[in-house]
C-alpha positions in Angstrom: 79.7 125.6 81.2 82.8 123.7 80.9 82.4 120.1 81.9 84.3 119.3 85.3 87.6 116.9 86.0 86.2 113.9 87.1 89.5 111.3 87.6 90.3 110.4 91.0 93.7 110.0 92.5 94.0 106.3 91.9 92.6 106.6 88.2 95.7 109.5 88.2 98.2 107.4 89.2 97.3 104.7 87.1 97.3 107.3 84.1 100.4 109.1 84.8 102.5 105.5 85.2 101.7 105.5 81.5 101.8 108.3 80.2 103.8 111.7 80.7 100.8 114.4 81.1 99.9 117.9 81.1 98.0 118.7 83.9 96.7 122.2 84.8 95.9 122.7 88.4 95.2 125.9 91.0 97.7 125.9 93.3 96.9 126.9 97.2 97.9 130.3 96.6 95.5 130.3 93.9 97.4 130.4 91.0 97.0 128.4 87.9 99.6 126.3 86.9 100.7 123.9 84.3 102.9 120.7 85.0 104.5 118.6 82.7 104.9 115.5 85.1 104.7 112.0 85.1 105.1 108.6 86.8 106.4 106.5 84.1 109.5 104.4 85.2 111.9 105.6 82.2 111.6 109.2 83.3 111.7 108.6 87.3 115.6 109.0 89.2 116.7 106.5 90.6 116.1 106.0 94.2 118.8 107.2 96.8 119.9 105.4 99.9 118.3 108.1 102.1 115.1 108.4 99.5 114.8 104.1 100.3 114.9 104.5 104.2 112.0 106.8 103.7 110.2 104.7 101.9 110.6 101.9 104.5 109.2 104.9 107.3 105.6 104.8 108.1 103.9 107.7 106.8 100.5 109.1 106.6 100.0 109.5 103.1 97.0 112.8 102.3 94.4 110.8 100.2 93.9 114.0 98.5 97.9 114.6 97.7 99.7 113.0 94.4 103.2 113.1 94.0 104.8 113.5 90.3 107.9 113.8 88.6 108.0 117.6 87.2 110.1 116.6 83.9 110.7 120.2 83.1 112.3 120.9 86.7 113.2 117.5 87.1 112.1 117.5 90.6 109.4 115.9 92.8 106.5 117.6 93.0 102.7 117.3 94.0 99.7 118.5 94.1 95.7 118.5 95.3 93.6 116.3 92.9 90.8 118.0 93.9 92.7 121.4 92.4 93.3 119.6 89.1 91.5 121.7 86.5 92.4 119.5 82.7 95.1 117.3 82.4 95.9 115.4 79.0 98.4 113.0 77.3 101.7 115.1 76.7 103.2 114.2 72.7 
């Protein structure tokens, strides 16, 4: 029996400002997918006007919901933390 992910979102985060990571998740269609992402300033865009009056919005944030940087589609994307499966340091 394989042993099971056991990092919370905030233990995520804190990882993935770091570090650039593989992380292998199901998605909600079921699928099983493979992101190279990360939250590391040096790889992050740099914010838009319209991306900072977002920010300054209100919103209800999931607590279940991360948000990454996909480097290889260099794009925003996210995903459950409950669906992640394995996710290590990227070299």
């Amino acid at each position: 029996m394989e042993d099971q992910f056991n990092m919370n979102k905030d233990e995520i985060r804190e990882f993935l400002t770091h570090a650039v990571a593989d992380v292998k998740f199901t998605k909600t269609n079921g699928t099983i997918r493979n992101m190279l992402c990360t939250l590391k300033a040096e790889y992050l865009p740099a914010p838009s006007v319209a991306e900072s009056v977002l920010t300054k919005t209100k919103r209800d944030e999931n607590p279940n919901i991360i948000a990454v940087w996909d480097i290889e589609k260099k794009d925003w994307r996210s995903f459950r933390v409950d669906s992640v499966i394995d996710m290590f340091e990227h070299y």
